[in-house]
Backbone as CSV, one residue per row, in Angstrom:
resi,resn,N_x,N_y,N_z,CA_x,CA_y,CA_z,C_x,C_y,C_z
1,UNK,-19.168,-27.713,-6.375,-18.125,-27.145,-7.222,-16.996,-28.169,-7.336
2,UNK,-16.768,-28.626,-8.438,-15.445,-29.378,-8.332,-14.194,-28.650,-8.706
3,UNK,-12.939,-29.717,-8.262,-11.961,-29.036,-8.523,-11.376,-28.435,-9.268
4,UNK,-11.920,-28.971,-10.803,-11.188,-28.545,-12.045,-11.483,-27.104,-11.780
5,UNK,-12.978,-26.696,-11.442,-13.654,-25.426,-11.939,-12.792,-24.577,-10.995
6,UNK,-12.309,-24.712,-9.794,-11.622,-23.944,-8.958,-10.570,-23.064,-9.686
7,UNK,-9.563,-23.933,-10.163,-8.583,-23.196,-10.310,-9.327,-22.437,-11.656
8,UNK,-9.839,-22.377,-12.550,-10.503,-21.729,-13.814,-11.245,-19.981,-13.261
9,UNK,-11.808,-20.484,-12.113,-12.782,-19.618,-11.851,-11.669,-18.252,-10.832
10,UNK,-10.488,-18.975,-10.224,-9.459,-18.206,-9.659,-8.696,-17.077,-10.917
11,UNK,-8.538,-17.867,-11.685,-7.696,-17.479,-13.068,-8.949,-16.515,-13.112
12,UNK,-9.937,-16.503,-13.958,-10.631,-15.461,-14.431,-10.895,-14.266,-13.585
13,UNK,-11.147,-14.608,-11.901,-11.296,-13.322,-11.153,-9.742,-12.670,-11.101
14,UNK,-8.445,-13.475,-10.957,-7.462,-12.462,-10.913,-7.342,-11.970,-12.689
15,UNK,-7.898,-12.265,-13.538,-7.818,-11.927,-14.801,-8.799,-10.170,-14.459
16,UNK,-9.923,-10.466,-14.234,-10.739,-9.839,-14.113,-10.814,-8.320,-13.316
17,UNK,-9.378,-8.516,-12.194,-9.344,-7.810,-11.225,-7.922,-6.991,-11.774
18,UNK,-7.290,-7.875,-12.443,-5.711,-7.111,-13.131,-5.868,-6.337,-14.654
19,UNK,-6.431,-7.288,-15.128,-6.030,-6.851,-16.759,-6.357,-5.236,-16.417
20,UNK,-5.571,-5.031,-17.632,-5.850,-3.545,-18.019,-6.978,-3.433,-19.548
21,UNK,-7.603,-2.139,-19.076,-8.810,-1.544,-20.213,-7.860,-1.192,-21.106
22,UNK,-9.052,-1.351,-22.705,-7.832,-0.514,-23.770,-7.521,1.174,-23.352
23,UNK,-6.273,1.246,-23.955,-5.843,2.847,-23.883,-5.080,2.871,-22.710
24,UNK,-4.834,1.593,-22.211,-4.040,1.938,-20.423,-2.367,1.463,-21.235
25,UNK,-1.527,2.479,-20.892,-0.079,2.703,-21.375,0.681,1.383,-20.288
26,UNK,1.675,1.364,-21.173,2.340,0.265,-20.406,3.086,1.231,-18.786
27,UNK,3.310,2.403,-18.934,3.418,3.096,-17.643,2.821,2.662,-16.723
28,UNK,1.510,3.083,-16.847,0.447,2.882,-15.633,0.381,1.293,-15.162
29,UNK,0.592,0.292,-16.281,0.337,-0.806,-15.720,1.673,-0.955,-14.978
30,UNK,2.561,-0.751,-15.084,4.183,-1.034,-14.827,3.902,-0.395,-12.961
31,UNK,3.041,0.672,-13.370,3.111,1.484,-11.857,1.816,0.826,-10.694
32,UNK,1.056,0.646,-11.328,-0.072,-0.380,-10.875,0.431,-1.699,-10.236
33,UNK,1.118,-2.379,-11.069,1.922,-3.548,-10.289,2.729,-3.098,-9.301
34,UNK,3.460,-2.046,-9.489,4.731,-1.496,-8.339,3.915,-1.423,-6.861
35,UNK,2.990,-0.798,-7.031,2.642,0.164,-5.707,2.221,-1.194,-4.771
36,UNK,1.738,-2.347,-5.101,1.532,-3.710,-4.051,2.738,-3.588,-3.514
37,UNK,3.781,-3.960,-4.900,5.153,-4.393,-4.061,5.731,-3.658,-3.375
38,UNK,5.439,-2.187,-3.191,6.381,-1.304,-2.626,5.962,-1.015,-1.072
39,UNK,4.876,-1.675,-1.012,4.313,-1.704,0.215,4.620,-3.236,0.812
40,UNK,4.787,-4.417,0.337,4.788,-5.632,0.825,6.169,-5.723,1.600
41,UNK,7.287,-5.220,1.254,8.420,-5.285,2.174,8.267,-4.986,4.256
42,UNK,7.553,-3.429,3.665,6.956,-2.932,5.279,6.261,-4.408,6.072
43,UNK,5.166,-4.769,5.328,4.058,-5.494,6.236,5.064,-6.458,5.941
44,UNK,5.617,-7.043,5.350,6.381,-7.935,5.492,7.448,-8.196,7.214
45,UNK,7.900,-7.359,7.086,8.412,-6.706,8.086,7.854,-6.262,9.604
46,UNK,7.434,-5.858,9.266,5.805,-6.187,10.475,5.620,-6.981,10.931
47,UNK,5.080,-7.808,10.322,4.273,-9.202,10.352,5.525,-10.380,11.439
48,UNK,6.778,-10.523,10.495,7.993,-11.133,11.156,8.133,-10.728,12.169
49,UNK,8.851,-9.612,12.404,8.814,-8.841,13.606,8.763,-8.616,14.407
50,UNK,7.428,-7.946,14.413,6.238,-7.694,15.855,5.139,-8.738,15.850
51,UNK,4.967,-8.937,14.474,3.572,-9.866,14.300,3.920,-11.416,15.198
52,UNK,6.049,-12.086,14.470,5.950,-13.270,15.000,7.055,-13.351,15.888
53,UNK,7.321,-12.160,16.464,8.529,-11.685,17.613,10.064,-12.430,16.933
54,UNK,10.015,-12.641,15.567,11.301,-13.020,15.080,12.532,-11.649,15.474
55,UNK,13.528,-11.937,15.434,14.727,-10.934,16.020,15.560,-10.049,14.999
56,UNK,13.826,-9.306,14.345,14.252,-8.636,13.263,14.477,-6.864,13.848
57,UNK,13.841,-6.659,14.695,14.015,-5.589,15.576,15.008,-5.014,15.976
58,UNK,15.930,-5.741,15.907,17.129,-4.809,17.484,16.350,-4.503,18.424
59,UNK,15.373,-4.586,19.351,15.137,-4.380,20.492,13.995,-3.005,20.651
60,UNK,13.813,-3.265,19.664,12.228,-2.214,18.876,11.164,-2.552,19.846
61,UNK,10.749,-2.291,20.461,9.249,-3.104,21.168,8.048,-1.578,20.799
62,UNK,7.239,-1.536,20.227,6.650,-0.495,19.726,5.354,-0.013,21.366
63,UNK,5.693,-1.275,21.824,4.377,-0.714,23.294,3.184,-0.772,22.526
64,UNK,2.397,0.086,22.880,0.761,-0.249,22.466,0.778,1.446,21.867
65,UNK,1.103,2.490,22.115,1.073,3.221,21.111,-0.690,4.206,21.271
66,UNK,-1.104,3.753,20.046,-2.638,4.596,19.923,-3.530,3.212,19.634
67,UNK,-2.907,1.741,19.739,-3.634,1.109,19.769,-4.580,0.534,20.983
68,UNK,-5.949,0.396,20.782,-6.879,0.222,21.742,-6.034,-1.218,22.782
69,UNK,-6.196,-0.911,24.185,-5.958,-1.825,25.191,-6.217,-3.443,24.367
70,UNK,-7.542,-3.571,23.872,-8.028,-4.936,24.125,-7.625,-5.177,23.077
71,UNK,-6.832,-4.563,21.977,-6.741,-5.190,20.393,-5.268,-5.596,20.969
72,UNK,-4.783,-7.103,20.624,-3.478,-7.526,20.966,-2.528,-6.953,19.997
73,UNK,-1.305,-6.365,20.112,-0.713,-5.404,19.250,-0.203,-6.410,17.895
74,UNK,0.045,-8.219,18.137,0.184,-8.905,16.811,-1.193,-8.957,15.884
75,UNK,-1.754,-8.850,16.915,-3.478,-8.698,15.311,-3.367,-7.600,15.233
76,UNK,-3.109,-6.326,15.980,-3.197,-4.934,14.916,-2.093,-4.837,13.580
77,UNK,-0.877,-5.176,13.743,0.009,-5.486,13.219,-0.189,-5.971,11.871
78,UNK,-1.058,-7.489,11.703,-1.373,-8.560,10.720,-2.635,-7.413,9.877
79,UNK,-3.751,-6.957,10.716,-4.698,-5.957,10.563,-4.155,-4.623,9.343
80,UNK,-3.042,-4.050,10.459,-2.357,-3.071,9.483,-1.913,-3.530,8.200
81,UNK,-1.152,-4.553,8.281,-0.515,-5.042,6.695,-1.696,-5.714,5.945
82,UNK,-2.265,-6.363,6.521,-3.590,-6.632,5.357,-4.317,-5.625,4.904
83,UNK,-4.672,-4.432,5.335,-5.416,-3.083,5.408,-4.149,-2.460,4.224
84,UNK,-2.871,-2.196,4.385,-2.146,-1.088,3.867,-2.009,-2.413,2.323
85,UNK,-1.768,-4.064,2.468,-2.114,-4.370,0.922,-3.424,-3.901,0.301
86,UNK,-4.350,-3.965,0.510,-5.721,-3.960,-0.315,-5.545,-2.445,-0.578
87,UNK,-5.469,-1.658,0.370,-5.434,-0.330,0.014,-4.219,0.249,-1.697
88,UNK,-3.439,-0.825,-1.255,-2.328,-0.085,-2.663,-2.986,-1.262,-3.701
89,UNK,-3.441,-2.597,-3.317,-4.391,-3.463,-4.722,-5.548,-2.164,-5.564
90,UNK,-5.698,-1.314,-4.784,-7.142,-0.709,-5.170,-6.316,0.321,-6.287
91,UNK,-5.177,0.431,-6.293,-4.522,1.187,-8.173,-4.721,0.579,-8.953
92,UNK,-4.958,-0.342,-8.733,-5.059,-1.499,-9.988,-6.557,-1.020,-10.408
93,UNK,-7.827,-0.486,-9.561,-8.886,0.069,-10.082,-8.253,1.085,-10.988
94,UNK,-7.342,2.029,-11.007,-7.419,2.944,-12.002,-7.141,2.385,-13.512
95,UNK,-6.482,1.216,-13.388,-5.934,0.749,-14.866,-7.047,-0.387,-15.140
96,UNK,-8.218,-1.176,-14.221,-8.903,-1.988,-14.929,-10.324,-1.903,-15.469
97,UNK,-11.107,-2.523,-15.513,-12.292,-2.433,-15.837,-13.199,-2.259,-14.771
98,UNK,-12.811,-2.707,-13.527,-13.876,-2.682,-12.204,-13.571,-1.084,-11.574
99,UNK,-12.494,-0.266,-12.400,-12.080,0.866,-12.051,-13.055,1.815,-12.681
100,UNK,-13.884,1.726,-13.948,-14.380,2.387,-15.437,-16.005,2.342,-14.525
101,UNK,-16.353,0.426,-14.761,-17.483,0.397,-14.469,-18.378,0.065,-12.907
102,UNK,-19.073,-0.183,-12.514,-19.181,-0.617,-11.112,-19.335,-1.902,-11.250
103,UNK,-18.566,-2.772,-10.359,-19.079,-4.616,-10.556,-20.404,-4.705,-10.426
104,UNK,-20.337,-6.331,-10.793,-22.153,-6.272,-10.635,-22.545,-6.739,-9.364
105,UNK,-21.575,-6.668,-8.024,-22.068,-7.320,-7.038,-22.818,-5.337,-5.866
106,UNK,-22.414,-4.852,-6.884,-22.275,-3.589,-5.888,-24.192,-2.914,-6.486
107,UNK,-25.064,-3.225,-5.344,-26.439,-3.159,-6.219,-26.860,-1.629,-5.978
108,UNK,-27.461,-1.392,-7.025,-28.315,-0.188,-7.633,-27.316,0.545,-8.326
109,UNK,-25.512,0.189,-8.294,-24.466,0.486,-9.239,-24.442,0.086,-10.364
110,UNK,-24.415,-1.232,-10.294,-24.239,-2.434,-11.384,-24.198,-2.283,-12.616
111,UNK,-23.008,-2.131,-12.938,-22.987,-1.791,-15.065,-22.583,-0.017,-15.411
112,UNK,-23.097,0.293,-14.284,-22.957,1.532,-14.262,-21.415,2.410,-14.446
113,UNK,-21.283,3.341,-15.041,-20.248,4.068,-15.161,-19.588,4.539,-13.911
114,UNK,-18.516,4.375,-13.563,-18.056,5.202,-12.276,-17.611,6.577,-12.476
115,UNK,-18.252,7.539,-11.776,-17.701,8.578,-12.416,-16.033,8.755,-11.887
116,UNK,-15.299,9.934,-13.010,-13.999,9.692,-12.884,-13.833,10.879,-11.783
117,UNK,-14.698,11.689,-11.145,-14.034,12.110,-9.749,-14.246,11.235,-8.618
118,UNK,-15.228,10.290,-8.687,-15.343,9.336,-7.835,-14.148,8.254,-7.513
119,UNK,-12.854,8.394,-8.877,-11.453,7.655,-8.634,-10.643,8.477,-8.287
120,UNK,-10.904,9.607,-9.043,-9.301,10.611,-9.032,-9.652,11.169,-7.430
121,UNK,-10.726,11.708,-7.244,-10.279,12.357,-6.044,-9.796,12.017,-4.591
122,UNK,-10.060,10.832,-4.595,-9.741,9.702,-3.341,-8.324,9.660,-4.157
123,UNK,-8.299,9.150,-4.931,-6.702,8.343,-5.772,-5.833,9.626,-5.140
124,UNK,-5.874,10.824,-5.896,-5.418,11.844,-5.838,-5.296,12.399,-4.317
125,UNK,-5.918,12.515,-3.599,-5.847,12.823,-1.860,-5.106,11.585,-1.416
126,UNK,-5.081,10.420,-1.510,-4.576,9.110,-0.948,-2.743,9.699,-1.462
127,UNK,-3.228,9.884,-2.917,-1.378,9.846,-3.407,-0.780,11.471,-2.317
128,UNK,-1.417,12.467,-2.189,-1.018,13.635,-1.501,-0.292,12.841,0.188
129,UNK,-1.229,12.496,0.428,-0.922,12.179,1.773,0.112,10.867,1.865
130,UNK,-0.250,10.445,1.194,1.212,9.096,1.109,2.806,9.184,1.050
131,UNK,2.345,10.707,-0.368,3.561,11.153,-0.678,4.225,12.055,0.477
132,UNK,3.532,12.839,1.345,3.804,13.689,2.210,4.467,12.855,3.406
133,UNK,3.641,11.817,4.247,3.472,11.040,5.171,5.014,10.323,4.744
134,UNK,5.162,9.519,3.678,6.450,8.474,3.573,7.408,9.872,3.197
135,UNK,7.513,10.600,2.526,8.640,11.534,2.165,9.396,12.233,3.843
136,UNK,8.066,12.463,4.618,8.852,12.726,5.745,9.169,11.939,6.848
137,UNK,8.916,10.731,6.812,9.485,9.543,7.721,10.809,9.432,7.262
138,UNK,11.171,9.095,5.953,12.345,8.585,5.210,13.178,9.733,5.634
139,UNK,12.556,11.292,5.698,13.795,12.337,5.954,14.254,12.249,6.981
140,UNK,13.311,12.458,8.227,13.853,12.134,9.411,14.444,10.702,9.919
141,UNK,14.194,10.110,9.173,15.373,8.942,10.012,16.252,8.936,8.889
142,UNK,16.774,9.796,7.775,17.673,9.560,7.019,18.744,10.983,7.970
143,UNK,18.326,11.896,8.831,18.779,12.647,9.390,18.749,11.984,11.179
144,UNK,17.980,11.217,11.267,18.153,10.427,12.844,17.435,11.819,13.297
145,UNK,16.500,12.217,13.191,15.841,12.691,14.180,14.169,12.167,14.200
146,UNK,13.471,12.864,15.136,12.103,12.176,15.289,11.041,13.103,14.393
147,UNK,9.596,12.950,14.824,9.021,13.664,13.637,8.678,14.786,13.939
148,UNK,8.953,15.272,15.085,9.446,16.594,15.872,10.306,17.113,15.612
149,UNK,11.462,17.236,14.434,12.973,16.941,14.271,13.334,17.835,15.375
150,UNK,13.526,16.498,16.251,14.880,16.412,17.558,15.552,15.387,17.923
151,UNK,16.467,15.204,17.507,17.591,13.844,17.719,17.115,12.532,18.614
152,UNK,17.589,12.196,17.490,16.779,10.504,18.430,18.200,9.943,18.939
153,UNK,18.018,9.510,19.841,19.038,9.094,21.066,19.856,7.975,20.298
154,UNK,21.311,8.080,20.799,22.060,6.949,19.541,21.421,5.629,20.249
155,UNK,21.043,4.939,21.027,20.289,3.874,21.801,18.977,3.567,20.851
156,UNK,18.685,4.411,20.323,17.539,4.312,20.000,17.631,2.918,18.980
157,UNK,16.679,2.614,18.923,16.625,1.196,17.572,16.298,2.103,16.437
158,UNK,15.068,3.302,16.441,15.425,3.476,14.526,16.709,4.152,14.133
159,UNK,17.601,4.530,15.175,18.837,4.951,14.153,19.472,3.832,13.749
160,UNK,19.919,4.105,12.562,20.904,3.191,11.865,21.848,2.536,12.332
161,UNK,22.370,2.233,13.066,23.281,1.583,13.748,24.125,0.355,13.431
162,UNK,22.951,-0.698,13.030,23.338,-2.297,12.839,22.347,-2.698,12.058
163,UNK,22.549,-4.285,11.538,21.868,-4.522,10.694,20.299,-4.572,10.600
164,UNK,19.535,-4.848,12.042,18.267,-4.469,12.411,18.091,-3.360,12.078
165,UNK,18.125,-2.157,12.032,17.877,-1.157,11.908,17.809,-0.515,10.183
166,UNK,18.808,-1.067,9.981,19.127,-1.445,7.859,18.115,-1.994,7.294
167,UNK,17.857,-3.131,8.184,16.981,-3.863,7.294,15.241,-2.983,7.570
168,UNK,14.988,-3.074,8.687,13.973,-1.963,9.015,13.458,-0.983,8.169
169,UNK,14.869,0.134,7.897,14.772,1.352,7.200,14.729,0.848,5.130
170,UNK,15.409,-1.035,4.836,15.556,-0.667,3.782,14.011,-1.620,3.296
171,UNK,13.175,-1.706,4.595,11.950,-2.425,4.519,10.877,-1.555,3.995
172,UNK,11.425,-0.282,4.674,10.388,1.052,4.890,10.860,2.085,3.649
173,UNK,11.830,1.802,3.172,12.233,3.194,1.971,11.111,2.386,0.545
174,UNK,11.070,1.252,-0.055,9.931,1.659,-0.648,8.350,2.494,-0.630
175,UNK,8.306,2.506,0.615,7.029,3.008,0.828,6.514,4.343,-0.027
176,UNK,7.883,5.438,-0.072,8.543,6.482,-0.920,7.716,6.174,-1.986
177,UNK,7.913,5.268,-2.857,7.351,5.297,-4.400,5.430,5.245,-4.385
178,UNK,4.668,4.847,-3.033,3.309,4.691,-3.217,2.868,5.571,-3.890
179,UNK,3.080,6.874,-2.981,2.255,8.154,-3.128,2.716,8.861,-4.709
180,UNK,3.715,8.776,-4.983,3.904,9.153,-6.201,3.498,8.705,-7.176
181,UNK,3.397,7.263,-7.294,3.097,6.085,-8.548,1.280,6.486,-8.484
182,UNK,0.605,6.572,-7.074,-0.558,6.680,-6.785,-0.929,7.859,-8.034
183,UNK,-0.082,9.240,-7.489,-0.836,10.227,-8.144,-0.392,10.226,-9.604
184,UNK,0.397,9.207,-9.689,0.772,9.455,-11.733,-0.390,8.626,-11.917
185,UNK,-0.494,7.574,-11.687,-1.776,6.807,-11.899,-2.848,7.631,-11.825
186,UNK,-3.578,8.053,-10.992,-4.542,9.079,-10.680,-5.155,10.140,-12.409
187,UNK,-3.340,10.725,-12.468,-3.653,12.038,-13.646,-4.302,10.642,-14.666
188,UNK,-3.461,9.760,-15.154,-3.309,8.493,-16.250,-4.954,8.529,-16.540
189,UNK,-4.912,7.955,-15.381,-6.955,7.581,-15.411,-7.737,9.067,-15.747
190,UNK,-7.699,10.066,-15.357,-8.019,11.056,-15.633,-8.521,11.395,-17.212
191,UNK,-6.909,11.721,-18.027,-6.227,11.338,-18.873,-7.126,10.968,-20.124
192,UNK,-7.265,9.671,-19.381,-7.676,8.542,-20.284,-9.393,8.252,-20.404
193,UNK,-9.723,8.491,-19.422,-11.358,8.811,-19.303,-12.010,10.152,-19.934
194,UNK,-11.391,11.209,-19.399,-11.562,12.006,-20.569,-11.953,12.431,-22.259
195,UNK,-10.677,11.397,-22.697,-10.371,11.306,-24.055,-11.347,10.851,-24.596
């Protein structure tokens, strides 16, 4: 493979993986692009963080949590934010063509129509729970309590306090727009497959 063909063959798969099908409203694409970014601040954040012990914390140390002993908590970390991007890249299935038809790498699919509960209903359960899950993180630490609502200790690092904690919470308030953009997208494709 030479070099020229590299960058050509990059261009056409992100062509391939973004564009939008006819009939997709400039909404959906507008919301399709959002939902990466509204998640990249968090793992962003993460990643610095906990991932590269930068002194973005205030004194956050998360412990090990529900993560397994032997997984080191900076690869679950890098793990999580690579996992929570691809997961919000996959809206971009509702507005493109690999969303409609099945690629051709996926065999005994290939060419094939996807059916549209096979998007909406994952799309649609993903946007429920996103929207539920981020709507009530953002409440309780916009009230300083835990997800028990019972007061989180002023010591604590997620209360608001100082600028660690600002930047933290203003890392984590996009998250808010996934689940919503998810399920407008969701009806869109619906919508539009239908018709």
């Amino acid at each position: 493979m030479s070099d020229v063909q590299t960058p050509e063959r990059l261009r056409a798969a992100w062509a391939a993986l973004h564009t939008p099908v006819d009939g997709v409203s400039r909404g959906a694409r507008t919301a399709a692009a959002v939902i990466p970014f509204s998640v990249l601040p968090a793992s962003l954040w993460r990643i610095a963080g906990i991932g590269f012990h930068l002194p973005l914390d205030g004194g956050l140390h998360p412990g090990h949590g529900q993560v397994p002993l032997w997984l080191p908590m900076e690869a679950y970390v890098v793990i999580l934010s690579i996992l929570s991007e691809a997961l919000a890249f996959l809206a971009f299935g509702l507005i493109a063509r690999w969303g409609e038809v099945w690629p051709r790498w996926i065999p005994r699919l290939r060419g094939r129509r996807v059916p549209i509960s096979a998007a909406v209903i994952p799309a649609g359960l993903g946007a429920a729970i996103l929207t539920a899950m981020w709507s009530w993180a953002m409440l309780t630490e916009a009230f300083g309590k835990t997800a028990q609502w019972r007061p989180l200790s002023p010591d604590n690092p997620m209360t608001l306090h100082d600028w660690h904690s600002a930047l933290m919470f203003a890392a984590y308030v996009p998250l808010v727009l996934w689940g919503p953009l998810l399920g407008w997208l969701a009806v869109a494709y619906w919508r539009r497959r239908r018709a």
